[in-house]
C-alpha positions as CSV (number, residue, x, y, z in Angstrom):
1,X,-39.9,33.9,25.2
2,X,-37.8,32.3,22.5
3,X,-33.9,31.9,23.4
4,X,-32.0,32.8,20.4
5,X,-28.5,30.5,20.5
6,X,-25.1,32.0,20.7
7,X,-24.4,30.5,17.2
8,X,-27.4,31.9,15.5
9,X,-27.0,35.7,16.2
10,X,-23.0,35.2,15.4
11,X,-21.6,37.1,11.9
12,X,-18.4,36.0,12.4
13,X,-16.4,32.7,13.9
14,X,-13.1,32.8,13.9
15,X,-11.1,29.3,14.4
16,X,-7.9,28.7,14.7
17,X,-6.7,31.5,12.4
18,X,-2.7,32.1,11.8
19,X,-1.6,34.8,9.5
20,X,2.3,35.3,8.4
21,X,3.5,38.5,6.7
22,X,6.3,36.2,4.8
23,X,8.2,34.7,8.0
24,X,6.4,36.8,10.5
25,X,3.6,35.2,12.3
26,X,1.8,38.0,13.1
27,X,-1.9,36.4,14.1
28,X,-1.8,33.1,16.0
29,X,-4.5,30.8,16.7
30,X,-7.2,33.5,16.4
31,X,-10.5,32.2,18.6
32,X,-13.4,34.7,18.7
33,X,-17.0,35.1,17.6
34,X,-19.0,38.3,17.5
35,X,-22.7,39.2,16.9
36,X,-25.3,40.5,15.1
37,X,-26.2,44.0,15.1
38,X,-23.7,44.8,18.1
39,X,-20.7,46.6,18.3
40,X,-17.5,44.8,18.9
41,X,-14.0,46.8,20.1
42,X,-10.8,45.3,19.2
43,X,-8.0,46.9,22.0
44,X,-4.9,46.8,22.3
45,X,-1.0,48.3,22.3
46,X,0.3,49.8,18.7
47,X,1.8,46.7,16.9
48,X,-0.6,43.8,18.2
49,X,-2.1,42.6,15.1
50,X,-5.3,44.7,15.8
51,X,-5.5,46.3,12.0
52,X,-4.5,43.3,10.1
53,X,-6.9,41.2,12.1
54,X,-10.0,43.8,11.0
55,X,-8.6,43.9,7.4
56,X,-9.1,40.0,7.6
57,X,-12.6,40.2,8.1
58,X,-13.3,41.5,4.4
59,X,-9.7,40.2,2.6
60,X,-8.2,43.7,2.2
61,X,-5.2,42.2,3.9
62,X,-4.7,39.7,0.6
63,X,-3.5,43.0,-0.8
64,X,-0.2,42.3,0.8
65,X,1.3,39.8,-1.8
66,X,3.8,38.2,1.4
67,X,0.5,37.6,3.1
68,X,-0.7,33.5,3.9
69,X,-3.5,32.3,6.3
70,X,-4.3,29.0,7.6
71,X,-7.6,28.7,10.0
72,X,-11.1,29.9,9.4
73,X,-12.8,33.2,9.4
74,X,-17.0,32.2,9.1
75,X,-18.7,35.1,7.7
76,X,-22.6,33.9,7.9
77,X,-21.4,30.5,8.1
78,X,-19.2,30.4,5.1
79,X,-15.7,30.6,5.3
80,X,-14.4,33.4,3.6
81,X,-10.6,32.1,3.2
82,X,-12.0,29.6,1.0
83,X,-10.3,30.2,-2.9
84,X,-13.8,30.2,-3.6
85,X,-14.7,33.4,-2.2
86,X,-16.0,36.6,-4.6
87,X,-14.1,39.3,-2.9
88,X,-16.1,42.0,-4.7
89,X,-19.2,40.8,-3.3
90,X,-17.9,40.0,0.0
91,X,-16.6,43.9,0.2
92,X,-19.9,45.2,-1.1
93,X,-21.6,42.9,2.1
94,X,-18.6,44.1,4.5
95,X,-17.5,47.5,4.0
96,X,-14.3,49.9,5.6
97,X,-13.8,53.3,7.0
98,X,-10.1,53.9,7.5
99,X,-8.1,56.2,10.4
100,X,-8.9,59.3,8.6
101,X,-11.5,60.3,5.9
102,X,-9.9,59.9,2.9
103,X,-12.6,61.2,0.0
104,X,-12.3,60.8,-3.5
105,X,-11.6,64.5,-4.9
106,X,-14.6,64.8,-6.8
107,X,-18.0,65.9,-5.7
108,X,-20.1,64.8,-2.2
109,X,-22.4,63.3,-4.5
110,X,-19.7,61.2,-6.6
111,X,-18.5,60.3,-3.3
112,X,-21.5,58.8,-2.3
113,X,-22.7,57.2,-5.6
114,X,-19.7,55.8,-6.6
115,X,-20.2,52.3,-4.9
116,X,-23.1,51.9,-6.3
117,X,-22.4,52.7,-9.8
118,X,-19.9,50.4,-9.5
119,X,-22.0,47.7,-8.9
120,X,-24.7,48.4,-11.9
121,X,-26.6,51.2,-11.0
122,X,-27.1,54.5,-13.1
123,X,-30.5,55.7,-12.7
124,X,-30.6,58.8,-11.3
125,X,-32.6,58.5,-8.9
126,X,-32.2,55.8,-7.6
127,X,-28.7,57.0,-7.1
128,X,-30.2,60.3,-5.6
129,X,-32.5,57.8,-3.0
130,X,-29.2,56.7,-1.8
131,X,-27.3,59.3,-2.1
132,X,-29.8,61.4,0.3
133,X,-30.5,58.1,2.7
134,X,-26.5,57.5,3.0
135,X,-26.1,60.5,3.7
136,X,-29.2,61.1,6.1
137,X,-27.9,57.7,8.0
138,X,-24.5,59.7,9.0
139,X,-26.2,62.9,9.6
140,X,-24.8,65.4,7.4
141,X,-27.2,65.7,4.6
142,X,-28.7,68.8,6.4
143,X,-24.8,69.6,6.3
144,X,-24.5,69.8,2.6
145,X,-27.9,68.9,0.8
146,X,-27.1,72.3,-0.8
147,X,-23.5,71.9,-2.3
148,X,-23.8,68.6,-3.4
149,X,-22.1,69.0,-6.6
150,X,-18.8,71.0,-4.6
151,X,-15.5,69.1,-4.3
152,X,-15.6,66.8,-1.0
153,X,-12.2,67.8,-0.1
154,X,-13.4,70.9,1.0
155,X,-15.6,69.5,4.3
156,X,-14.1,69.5,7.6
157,X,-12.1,66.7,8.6
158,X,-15.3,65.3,10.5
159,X,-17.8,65.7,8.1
160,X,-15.0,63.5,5.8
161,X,-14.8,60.8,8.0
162,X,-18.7,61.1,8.3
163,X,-18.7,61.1,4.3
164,X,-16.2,58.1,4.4
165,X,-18.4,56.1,6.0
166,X,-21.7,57.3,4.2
167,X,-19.7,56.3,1.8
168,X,-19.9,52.7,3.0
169,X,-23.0,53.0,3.6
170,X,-24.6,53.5,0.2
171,X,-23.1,50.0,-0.9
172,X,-26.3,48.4,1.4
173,X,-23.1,46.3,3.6
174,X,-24.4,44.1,6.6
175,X,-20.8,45.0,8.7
176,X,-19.1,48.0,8.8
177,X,-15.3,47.8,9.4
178,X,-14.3,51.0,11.3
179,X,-10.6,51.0,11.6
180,X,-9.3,54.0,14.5
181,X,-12.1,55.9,13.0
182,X,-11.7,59.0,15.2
183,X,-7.3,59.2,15.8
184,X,-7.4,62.2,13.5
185,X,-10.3,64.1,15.0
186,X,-11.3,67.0,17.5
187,X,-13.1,65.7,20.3
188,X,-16.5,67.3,19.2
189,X,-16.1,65.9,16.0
190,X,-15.0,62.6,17.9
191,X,-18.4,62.3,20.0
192,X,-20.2,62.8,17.0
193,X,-19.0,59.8,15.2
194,X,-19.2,57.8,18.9
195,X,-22.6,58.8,18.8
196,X,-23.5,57.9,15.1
197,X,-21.5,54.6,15.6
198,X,-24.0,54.1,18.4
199,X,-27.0,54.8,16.0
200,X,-25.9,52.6,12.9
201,X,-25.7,49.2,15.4
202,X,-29.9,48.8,15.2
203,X,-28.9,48.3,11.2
204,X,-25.2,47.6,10.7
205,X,-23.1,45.2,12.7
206,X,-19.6,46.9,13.7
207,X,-16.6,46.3,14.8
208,X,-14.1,49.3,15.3
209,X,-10.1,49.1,16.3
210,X,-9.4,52.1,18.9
211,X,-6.4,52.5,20.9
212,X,-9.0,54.8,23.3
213,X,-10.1,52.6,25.7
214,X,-12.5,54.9,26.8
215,X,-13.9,55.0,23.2
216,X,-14.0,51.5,23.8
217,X,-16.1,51.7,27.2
218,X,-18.6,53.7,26.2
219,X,-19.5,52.6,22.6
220,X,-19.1,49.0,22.5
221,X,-20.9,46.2,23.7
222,X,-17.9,43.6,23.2
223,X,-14.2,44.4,23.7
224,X,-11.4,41.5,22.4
225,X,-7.9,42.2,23.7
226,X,-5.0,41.7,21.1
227,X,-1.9,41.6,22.6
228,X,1.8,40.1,20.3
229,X,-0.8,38.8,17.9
230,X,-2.9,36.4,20.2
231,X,-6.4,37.2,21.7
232,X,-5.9,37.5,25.5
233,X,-9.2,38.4,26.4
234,X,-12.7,38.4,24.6
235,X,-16.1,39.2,26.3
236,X,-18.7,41.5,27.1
237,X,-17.4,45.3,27.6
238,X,-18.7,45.9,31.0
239,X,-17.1,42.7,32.2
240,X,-13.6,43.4,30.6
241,X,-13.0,46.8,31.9
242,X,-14.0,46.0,35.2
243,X,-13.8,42.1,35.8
244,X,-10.8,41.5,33.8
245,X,-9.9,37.6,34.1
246,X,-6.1,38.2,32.7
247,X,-3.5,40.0,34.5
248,X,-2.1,41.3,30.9
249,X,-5.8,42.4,30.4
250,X,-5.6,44.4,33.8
251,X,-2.4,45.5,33.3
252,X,-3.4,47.4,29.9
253,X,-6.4,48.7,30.7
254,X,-5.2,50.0,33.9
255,X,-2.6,52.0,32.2
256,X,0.8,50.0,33.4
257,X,2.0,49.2,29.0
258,X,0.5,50.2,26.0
């Protein structure tokens, strides 16, 4: 049997990477890789640097105009803080579902198509193909194949987060960004997005910030420990919740701060 090397099933390397909000250093000396097709938690107390770290991953954080980076985050090898970088294609490859489903207020189709018409495409139906796959891929089409044309805003809070990230979906990404994806959500609706998150690994690589580190135990099969901007901890899930090699990582996931 072939071996397949650390380095060729990575997505993303992260070296050395700072990042300052003006004065405020609030990343420092970033160190982590994670894979293909696998799900990667990012853990950690409220005000760690989990969310801007994930919003680094696909430049949404260059929205903040105080914002500078030194380092490198590797996306497939290239370095993405390079001036050289097309940010539109980069967030078409890497796409983001936020802490709660915020849909446009216009249709569940229009929700759904709108990436794609974006980037070029206005047949119909090719939009419809996607459209119904997207939407297939999150399981909700059964949901709502009948009132595609009605307002979005008018679907549960789960079946919005679950549109959100059909959403994302229908833009053909390689990563999914997933960012406290269930904070605002009942628990059924919770364990049905653990389980889809579950189901889209086999085509999406994901990584998800959750403050739940049961969330974390059960979905993912890498867990990275943030703690005053610094990465304490990074490795397999099983081995980080119950082999911890840090005492702050013990500490945390045993309950004692955070």
């Amino acid at each position: 049997m072939a071996v397949v090397s650390t380095e060729a099933r990575s997505i993303f390397e992260v070296k050395d990477m700072n990042l300052w909000y003006g004065h405020f250093h609030a990343l420092k000396n970033l160190n982590l890789s994670m894979s293909k097709n696998e799900i990667t938690a990012i853990i950690g107390p409220s005000g760690c640097g989990k969310s801007t770290f994930i919003k680094t991953l696909n430049l949404m954080v260059n929205m903040v105009p105080t914002v500078t980076m030194t380092g490198e985050v590797n996306y497939n090898g290239s370095n993405i803080l390079s001036s050289k970088i097309d940010l539109v294609n980069l967030r078409k490859q890497i796409g983001m579902v936020f802490q709660k489903g915020n849909p446009f207020p216009q249709s569940i189709y229009d929700n759904v198509a709108y990436g794609p018409r974006i980037h070029g495409i206005i047949n119909r139906k090719k939009l419809d193909h996607i459209v119904e796959s997207s939407l297939k891929d999150v399981a909700l089409w059964d949901e709502v194949k009948d009132r595609l044309s009605s307002n979005a805003m008018g679907l549960s809070g789960g079946q919005q987060q679950r549109l959100c990230i059909a959403r994302a979906l229908a833009n053909k990404p390689e990563v999914i960004l997933m960012d406290e994806p269930t904070s605002s959500l009942d628990p059924v609706s919770t364990l049905k997005i653990e389980e889809l998150i579950t189901e889209l690994k086999t085509k999406y690589t994901i990584v998800v910030v959750t403050h739940n580190m049961q969330q974390a135990a059960r979905i993912s099969d890498k867990s990275v420990f943030f703690l005053h901007g610094e990465v304490v901890e990074s490795s397999d899930t099983n081995t980080l919740f119950t082999n911890p090699k840090d005492s702050r990582t013990k500490d945390y996931i045993t309950g004692r701060f955070g």
